[in-house]
C-alpha positions in Angstrom: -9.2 70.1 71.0 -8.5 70.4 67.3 -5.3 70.9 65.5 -3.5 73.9 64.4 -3.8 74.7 60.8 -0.9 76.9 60.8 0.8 74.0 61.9 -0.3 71.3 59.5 0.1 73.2 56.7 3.7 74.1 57.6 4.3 70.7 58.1 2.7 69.2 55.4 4.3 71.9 52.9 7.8 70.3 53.2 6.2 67.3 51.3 4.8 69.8 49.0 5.3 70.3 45.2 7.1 73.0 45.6 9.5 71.1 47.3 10.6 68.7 44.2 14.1 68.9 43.0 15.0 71.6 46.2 16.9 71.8 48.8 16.4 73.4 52.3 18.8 75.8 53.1 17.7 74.9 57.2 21.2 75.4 59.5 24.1 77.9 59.7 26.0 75.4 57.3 23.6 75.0 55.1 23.7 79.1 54.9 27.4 79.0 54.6 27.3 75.9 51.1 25.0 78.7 50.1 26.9 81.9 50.2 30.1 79.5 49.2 28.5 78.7 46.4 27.5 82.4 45.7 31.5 83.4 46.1 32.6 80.9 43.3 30.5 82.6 41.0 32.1 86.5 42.1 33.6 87.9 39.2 35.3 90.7 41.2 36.2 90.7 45.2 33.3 91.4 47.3 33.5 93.4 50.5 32.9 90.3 53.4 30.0 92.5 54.7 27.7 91.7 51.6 27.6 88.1 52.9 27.3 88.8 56.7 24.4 90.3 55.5 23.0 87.6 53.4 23.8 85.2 56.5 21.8 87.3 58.9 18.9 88.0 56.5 18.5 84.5 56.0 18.5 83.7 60.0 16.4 86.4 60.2 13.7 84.9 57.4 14.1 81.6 59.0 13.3 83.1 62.4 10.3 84.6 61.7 8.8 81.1 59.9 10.3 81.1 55.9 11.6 78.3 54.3 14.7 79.2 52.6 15.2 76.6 49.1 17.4 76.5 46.2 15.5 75.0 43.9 14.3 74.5 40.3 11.0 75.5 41.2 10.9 79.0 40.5 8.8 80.5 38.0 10.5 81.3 34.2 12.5 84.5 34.0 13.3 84.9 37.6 16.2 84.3 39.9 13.6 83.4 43.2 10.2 83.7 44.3 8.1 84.4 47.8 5.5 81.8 48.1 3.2 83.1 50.5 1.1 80.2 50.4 3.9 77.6 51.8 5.5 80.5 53.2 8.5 79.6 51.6 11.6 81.5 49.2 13.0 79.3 45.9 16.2 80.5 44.4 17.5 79.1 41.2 20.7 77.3 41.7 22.0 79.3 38.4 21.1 82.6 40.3 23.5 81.5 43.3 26.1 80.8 41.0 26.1 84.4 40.0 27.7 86.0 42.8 27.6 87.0 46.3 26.0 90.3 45.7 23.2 88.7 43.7 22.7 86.4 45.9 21.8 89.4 48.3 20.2 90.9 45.8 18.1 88.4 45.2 17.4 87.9 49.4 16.5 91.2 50.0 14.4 91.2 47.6 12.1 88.5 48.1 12.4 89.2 51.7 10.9 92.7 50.7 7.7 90.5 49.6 7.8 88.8 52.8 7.7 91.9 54.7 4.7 92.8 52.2 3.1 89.9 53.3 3.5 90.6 56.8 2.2 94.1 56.0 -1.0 92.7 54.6 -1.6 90.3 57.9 0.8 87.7 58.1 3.1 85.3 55.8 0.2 83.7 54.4 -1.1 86.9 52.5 -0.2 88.1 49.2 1.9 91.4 49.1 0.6 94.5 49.9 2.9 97.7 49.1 4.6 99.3 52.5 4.4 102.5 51.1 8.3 103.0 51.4 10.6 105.5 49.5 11.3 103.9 46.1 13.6 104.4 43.2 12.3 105.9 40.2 10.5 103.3 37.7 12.9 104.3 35.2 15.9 102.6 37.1 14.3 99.5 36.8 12.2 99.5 33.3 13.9 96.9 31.8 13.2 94.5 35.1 9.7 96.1 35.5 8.7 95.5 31.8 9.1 91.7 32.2 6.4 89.4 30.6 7.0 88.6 34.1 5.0 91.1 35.5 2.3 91.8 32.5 1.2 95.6 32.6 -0.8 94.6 36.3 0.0 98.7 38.1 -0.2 96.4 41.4 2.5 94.0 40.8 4.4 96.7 39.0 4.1 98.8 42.3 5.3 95.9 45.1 7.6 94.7 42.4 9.4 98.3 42.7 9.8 98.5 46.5 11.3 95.1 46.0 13.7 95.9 43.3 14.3 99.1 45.5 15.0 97.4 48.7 17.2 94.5 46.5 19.2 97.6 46.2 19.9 97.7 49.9 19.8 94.4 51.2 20.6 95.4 54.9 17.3 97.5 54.5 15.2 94.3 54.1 16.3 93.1 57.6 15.1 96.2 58.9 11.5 95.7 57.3 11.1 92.0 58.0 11.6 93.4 61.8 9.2 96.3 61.2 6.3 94.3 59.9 6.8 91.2 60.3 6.4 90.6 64.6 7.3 87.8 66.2 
């Protein structure tokens, strides 16, 4: 009987680069230093629903197998990333200090590329678009115009239903149950 390599890798991945100067955001308090974190940085008061929604997106992410880390692993010029490969999100410690509502932001957004994963097969697989309603490319030119992003139409086009859905972060629960089962 041989072993799992769903599981190994899973395992093995919280001994992973990507795991250097990070922490795991694993348990409800671990969610709520998070979003406490996010509410020192508020510059203005923020309706209490923004961060119910950022607690249940992140049980949600955690319950269908992401790793949730604030970390300094995270590529240059952005807040967070989906790693499909470790099956994990990094946020930047900077981005949490900017507020509750980027915090969501940021969450629904790179939940958005785990529900493109899912889409594609599984958390494993690159993103693949979900063919949702999106914002116009002009509302998010600046964003979309990154070096980030080079002039790739592909990443431009998931990159766009992920700014769209950032927009809307109690939307990105709703696609993470769509497409990604289990």
């Amino acid at each position: 009987m041989g072993a799992n390599p769903r599981v190994i890798h899973h395992w093995l991945a919280r001994y992973s680069v990507s795991t250097a100067n990070s922490f795991e955001i694993k348990t409800p308090a671990h969610i709520e230093v998070l979003i406490d974190m996010a509410i020192t940085g508020d510059r203005e008061v923020v309706q209490p629903s923004v961060n119910r929604t950022t607690r249940k997106l992140i049980a949600r992410l955690q319950a269908k197998g992401v790793r949730i880390l604030m970390s300094s692993n995270v590529t240059e010029g952005a807040a967070g990333v989906w790693d499909p490969g470790v099956g994990e999100i990094r946020i930047k410690r900077s981005a949490v200090l900017m507020g509750s509502l980027v915090l969501a932001e940021i969450m629904a957004h790179e939940a958005a590329h785990v529900a493109q994963s899912c889409r594609a097969g599984g958390l494993g697989q690159n993103s693949e678009p979900m063919r949702i309603k999106v914002y116009p490319v002009a509302t998010f030119r600046e964003r979309l115009n990154s070096p980030l992003y080079g002039n790739h139409v592909a990443t431009r086009v998931i990159e766009l239903e992920a700014f769209t859905v950032g927009t809307n972060p109690p939307w990105a629960i709703k696609l993470l149950d769509h497409y990604c089962k289990g």
